[in-house]
Steps between C-alpha positions, in 0.01 A plus 500: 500500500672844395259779497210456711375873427371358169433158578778288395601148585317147468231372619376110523108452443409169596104392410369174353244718316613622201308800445631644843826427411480694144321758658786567724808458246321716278455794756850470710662473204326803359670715796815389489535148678667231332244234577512059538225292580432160611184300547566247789662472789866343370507735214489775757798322694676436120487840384592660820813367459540570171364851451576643877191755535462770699169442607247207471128495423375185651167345440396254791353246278697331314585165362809256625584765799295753612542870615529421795757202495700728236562786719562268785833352281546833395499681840671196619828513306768740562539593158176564442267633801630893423272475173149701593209265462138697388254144594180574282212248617143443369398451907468754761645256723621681779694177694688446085527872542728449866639192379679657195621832697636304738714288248653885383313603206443848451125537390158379468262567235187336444323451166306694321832780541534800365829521295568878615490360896730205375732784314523742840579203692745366326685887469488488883636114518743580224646827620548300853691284307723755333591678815564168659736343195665891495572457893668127432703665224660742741558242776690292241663822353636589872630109542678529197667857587582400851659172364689671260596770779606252729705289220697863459495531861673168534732533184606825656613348835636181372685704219711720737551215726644282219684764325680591796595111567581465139738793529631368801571157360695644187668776714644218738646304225796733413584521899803360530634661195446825652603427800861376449530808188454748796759377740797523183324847461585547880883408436541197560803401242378209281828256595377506848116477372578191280705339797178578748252356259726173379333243696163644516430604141386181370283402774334858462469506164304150505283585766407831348467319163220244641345834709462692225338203302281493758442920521438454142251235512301690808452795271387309224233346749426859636474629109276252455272549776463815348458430168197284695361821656504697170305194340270535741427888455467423162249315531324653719497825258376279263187392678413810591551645147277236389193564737543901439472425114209208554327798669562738232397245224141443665 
């Protein structure tokens, strides 16, 4: 349903008598409904499914199910029980009448009806309907802002954090290097530095060899972890680009 102002959207007559049925299609479709119709029970159930209405007119008798078992599968099925339900009935029956309220439909009419009461009604039922669908929109617009805020939220945090080890990790693995350059930059005459550092130099070099193999391989596991995170705001975007456009599109 898109503009409600000038009745848009599609409605689901359901009537085992034919000339009700034309009579309908013939003036909803005149004002601007895109109208299906059904004449028993299952084919209500059928095109339901098929054709997704905005609003069903339901006749109470009717072959294989009736009205009244209809909007009880209806009104019993999560996919289904938002759907307004107008019951038309040949009986003034006022225990039907409580019966069918209370399974969630939205209206009552009884035969003979006048098609202008039908028309106000639905507006009403309809323009509930909007407002309602309009409010769900937002909800799911605000999920997918504050999922996408708190993926940037995250990727912020976890991004410093990791930078600052990955920077760490790299900046460690020229240590010794630097370390040793500064004390012949101190004085220390290179004879007497290559006599200090005879026996050791091997044994340092290897163990700094397998440490910075292993600095290495931490901040490929860190860059990857982030890599991870930026996956994940990605996505994230994505989704929420997606529902801003799906909203645009309808």
């Amino acid at each position: 349903m898109k503009e409600l102002g000038s009745f848009h959207g599609k409605i689901l007559v359901a009537d085992d008598e034919k000339v009700n049925v034309d009579f309908f299609k013939a003036m909803f479709s005149k004002i601007g409904f895109d109208v299906e119709v059904a004449y028993d029970g299952r084919e209500v159930l059928d095109r339901v499914e098929t054709f997704s209405p905005d609003l069903i007119i339901l006749d109470v008798l009717m072959p294989k199910l009736n009205g009244y078992q209809v909007a009880e599968r209806l009104k019993g099925d999560p996919k289904t029980k938002d759907i307004p339900i107008i019951v038309l009935s040949a009986v003034n029956d006022v225990k039907e009448k409580v019966d069918l309220l209370g399974l969630g439909i939205d209206d009552y009419i009884t035969k003979p009806f006048n098609f202008i009461e039908i028309l106000a009604r639905m507006r009403n039922i309809l323009k509930t309907k909007f407002l309602k669908d309009e409010i769900e929109k937002t909800k799911m617009d605000s999920s997918a802002y504050t999922g996408l805020e708190n993926s940037l939220k995250l990727f912020l945090e976890r991004g410093a954090v990791l930078t600052e080890s990955i920077f760490n990790s790299l900046k460690n693995l020229s240590g010794f290097g630097r370390t040793e350059s500064s004390r012949l930059r101190a004085g220390e005459s290179c004879s007497a530095f290559e006599s200090r550092c005879a026996g050791k130099v091997r044994q340092r070099a290897r163990g700094m060899f397998f440490k910075r193999k292993e600095l290495v391989r931490e901040a490929i596991d860190k860059t990857n972890e982030l890599k991870e995170s930026l996956t994940r705001l990605k996505q994230a975007y994505e989704a929420f680009v997606a529902a801003r456009e799906a909203d645009d599109n309808e």
